[in-house]
N, C-alpha and C positions, 0 to 999 in steps of 0.2 A: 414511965409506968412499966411496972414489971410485964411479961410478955401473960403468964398469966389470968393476970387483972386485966389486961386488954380486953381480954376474951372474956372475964366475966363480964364488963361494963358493956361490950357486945352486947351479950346475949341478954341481960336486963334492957339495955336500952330499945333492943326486939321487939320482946314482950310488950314495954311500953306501947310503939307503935301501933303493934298488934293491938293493942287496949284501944286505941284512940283510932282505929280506922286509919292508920298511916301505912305507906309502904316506902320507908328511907330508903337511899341510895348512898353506901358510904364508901369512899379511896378505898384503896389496901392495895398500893404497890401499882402492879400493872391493871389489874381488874379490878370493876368497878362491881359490889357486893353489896345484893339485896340481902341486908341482914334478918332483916322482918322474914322471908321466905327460908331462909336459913333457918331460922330457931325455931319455927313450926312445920317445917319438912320431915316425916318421918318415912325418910329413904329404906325404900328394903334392897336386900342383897341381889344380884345373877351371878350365883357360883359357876366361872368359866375356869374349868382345866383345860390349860394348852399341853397334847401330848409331843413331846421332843424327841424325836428319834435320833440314833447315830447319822449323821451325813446330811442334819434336815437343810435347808434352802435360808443362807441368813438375813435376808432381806424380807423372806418372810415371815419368819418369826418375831423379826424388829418390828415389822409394819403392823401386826395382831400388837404385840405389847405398846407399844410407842400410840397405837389408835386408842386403846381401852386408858391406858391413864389419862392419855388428855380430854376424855370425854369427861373423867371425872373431876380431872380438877378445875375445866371451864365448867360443868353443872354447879359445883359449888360456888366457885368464881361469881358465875352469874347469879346465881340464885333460881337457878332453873329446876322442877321440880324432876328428878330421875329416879332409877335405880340406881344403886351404887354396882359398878362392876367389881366383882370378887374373883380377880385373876391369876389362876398359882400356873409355873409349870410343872409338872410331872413326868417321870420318866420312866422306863423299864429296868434299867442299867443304873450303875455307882455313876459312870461318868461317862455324859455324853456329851458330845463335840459336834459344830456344825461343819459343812459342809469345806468351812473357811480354813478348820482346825480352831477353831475359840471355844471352849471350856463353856458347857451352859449349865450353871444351878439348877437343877430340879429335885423334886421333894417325890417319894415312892410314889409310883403309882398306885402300888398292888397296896388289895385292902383298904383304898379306899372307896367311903363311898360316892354312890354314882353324883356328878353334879349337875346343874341345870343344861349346862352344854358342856362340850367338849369339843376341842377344837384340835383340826390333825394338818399341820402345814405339811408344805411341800418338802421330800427327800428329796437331795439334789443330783439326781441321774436324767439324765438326758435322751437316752437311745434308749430302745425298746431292750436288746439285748444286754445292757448293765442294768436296767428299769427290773428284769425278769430274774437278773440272780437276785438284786437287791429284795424284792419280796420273799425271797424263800431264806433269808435269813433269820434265823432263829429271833431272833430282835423283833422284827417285821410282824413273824407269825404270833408273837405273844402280845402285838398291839392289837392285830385283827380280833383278837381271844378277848382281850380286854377291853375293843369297843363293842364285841356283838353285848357282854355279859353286862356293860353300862347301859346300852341301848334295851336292853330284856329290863331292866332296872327303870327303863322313865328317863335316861338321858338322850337330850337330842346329842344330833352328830351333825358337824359341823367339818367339810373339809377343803383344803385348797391347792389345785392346781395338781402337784404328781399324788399332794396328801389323797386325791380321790381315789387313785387306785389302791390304798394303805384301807380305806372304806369299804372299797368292792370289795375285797379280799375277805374281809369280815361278814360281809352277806350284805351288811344295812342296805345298799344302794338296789339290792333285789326289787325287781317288779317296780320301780321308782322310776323319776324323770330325772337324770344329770346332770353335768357339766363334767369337760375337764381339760388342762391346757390341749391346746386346737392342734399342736404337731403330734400329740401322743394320742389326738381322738383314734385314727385307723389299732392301730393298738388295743386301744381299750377296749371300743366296739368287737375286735375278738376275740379277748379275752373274758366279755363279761357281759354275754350276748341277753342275760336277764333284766338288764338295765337298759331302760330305754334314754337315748344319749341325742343331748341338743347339745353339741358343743359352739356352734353359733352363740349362745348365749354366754353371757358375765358374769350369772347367777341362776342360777335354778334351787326354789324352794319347794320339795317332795311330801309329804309326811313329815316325819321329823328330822329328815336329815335338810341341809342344805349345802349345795358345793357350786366353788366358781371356779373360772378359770384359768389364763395361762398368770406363772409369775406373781406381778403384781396387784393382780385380785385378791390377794390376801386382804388389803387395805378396803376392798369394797365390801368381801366379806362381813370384817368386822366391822363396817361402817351398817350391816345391813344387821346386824343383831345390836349395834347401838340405836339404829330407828325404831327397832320393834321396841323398847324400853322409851323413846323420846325423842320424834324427829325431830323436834329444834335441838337436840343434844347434838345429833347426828348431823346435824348442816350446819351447825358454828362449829364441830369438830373437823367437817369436810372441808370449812373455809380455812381453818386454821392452818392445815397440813396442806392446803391447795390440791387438793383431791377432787376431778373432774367428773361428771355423769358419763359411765360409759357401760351403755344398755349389754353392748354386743362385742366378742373379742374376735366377730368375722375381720372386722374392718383392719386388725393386725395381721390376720393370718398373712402366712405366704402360701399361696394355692397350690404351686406347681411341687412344692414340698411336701404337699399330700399326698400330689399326685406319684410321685415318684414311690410312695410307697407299695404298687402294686406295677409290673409291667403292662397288663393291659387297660388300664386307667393313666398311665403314661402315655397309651399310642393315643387312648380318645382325647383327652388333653393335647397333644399336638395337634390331632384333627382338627378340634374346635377352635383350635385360638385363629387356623388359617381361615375360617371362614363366619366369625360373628357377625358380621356384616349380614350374612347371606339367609343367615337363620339355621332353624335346626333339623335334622332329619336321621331319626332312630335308624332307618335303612341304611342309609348313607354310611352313618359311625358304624353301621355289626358290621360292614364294606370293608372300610377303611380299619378296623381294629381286625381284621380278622375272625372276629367270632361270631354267633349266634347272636339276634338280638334277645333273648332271654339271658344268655351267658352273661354278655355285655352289662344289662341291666342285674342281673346278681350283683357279679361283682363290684359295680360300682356302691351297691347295697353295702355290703357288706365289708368293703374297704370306707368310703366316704359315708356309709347313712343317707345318700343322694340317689335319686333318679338322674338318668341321664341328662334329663333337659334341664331339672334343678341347678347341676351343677354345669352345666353350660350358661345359663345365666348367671352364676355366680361368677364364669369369667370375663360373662360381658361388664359387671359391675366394678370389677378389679379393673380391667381394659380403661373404662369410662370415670373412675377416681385417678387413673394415673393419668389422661388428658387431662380432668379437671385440676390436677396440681401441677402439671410441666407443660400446657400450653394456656393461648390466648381466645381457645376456639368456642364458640357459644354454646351453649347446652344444647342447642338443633342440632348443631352442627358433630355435637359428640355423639350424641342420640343416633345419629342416623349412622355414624361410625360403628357404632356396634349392635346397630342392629334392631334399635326402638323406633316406631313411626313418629314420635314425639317427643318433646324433651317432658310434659308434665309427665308423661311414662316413666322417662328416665329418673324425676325429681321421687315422682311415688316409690320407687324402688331403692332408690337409694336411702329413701329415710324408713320405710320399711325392714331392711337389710343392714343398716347401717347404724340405725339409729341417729345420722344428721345428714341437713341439706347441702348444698351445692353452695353459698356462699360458705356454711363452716369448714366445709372439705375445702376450698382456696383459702380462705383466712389461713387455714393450719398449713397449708404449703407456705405463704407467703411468712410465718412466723421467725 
């Protein structure tokens, strides 16, 4: 049978169903198609434009495109009722290239109209100093221009990873709550002291923006504007790509790499790691840092987003997941290592902080 007679005798034999209180389940290939749900689905659009900058991060751009079609073609697959995503990319420039050197199609930006989101992946600079020229490039400044004027327009803003700071730039993230990859949080925090900034977190949804964090949060992203349309869309898409829950991107950071980014948040960071065991004491660290304990505490403000003691628990947690993944020692016995009266103390904070417990922190060592 011609291919499209298939599709007619389809979509009659639907209706049929639909007549008769039926809901068939018919082959096609790999997926198994609720046709009956199919031919009375009237799918509406989410216009998403992905803005692609020169230099952008290629894995993140793949993981946005590569997320939004397979949500679409398993909702129809299954016969799951969605929105249909509507995904172009756009661009500022004739020809823009990722980070890799690969050629990416995009269709103008300018003069269009605003879409339901738009979405700003990561440019791929690393260090704060290539991070600073890269915004002041004429490129850069004409994306910030053309999300504040979409954002004036009704579109949300959607950004990932370095794309946050391509947002700040713009204003949107003003007066808002953040995210953004965790090596470049001291950075942002002074560059964009109106944005109040949880980079602990893997997602933060503000108003109308939303942004996640380091890398590969692209794919959570978009996995988190595929739920808003359809959470079984979004969790047979997350199974498909084997895409994990991951609340919080503390649990990647490397700490001592924050730390380095100020020198006297370096010396309190050696202080602390010699004595978690022992507990904490603000006198002690102005002591041992040299400075003031107001000083002390600014700056760790204002480099980390932490209080002193915050961030001295945070090393006991780091401390207390690297026993729980390279030894045999029990959770008492870690607990008291760094410095908890208890392990259920130890357990509460970790899934607090971490988003999982102490069997999946070892499973995942042992994997």
């Amino acid at each position: 049978m011609a291919p499209g007679r298939v599709g007619f005798e389809r979509s009659r034999r639907a209706h049929d169903y639909v007549r008769k209180g039926v809901s068939p389940i018919v082959k096609n290939d790999i997926f198994d198609i609720n046709v009956a749900n199919i031919a009375i689905a009237k799918a509406s659009l989410m216009k998403i434009d992905v803005l692609a900058l020169n230099g952008l991060f290629d894995t993140g751009l793949s993981a946005v495109l590569d997320a939004f079609a397979t949500a679409n073609e398993l909702a129809q697959a299954q016969g799951l009722a969605s929105v249909r995503f509507d995904v172009s990319v756009v661009g500022l420039r004739r020809q823009v290239h990722t980070g890799q050197g690969l050629n990416v199609p995009v269709a103008p930006a300018r003069d269009r109209a605003a879409p339901d989101w738009v979405i700003v992946p990561a440019i791929g600079e690393r260090t704060p100093e290539k991070l600073c020229d890269a915004l002041g490039r004429p490129e850069v400044r004409d994306a910030a221009q053309l999300l504040k004027t979409w954002a004036e327009d009704g579109a949300h803003v959607a950004a990932a990873c370095i794309g946050t700071f391509v947002a700040a730039e713009a204003g949107v993230l003003d007066g808002e709550t953040a995210t953004t990859t965790w090596w470049l949080a001291p950075f942002f925090r002074q560059r964009y002291p109106r944005v109040r900034l949880e980079d602990e977190r893997m997602l933060v949804q503000s108003g109308r923006v939303l942004t996640s964090g380091a890398a590969l949060s692209h794919m959570d992203l978009a996995l988190w504007l595929i739920r808003q349309a359809s959470p079984s869309v979004a969790a047979i898409t997350a199974r498909y790509l084997i895409v994990d829950s991951r609340p919080a991107q503390s649990a990647y950071a490397i700490i001592d790499h924050l730390a380095h980014a100020d020198p006297l948040v370096h010396r309190f960071e050696n202080w602390a790691r010699g004595r978690l065991a022992r507990g904490f004491s603000l006198d002690e660290a102005a002591r041992a840092t040299g400075a003031s304990k107001r000083t002390l505490a600014r700056r760790m403000s204002e480099v980390l987003g932490k209080t002193p003691l915050s961030y001295f628990q945070d090393l006991r947690v780091e401390r207390a997941v690297h026993l729980l993944r390279t030894s045999n020692d029990d959770v008492e016995k870690i607990a008291a290592t760094v410095g908890y009266a208890d392990g259920v103390t130890l357990r509460n904070l970790l899934r607090r902080k971490l988003g999982r417990g102490v069997r999946e922190l070892r499973s995942e060592a042992a994997a």
